[in-house]
N, C-alpha and C positions, 0 to 999 in steps of 0.2 A: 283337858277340858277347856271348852272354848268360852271365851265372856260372850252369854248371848244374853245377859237379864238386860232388858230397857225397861220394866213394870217394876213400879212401886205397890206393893198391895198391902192392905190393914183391916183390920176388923175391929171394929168400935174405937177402944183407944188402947190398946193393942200394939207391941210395935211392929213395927212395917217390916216384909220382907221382897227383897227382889226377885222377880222372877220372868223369866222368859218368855215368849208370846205364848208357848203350847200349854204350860203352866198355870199362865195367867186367866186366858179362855177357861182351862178348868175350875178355876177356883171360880169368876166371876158365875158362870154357870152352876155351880154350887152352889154357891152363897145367894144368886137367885130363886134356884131352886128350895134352900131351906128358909128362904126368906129372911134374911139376916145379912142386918144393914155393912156393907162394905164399901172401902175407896179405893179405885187403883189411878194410876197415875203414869202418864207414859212420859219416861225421861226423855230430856232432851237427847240430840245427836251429842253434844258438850258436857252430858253428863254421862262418864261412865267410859271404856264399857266395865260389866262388874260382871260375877260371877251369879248364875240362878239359884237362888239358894233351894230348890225345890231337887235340881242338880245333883248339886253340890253332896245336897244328902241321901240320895241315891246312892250314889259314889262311896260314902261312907258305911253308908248299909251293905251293902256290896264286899266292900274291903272286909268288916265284919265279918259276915259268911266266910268269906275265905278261910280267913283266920279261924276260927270255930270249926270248919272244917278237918282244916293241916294240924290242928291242934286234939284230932278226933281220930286221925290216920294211927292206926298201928305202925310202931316202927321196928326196925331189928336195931339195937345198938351194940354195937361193937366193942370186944375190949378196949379197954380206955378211951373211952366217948363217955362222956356228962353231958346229963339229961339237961 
């Protein structure tokens, strides 16, 4: 996973999370759109890089699924194999 967060984003006082340009655009666009006061903030080039947490928890969700899947799979176990 690459560090692309430069955006700091928050919602009211809320705490902030980092997020990527494609991320960021969405959220600002939401929170225009539901009208609900938000700040983003664009890091400096000296800050960072960091990971998008918007990302990041894809990735995790993701991982999940797998897991829940493999763990859904029929298996044959073999004499002396523990589950």
């Amino acid at each position: 996973m690459e560090k692309t967060g430069k955006f700091l984003t928050a919602i009211g006082e809320r705490s902030p999370a980092i997020m990527c340009e494609k991320h960021a655009k969405v959220f600002e666009e939401t929170m225009l759109t539901a009208q609900v006061p938000h700040t983003i903030y664009e890091l400096d080039e000296d800050d960072g890089p960091y990971y998008c947490h918007a990302c990041d928890l894809q990735v995790a969700k993701d991982y999940v699924k797998k897991q829940e899947e493999a763990a859904n799979q029929p298996r044959i176990i073999l004499p002396g194999e523990f589950i």
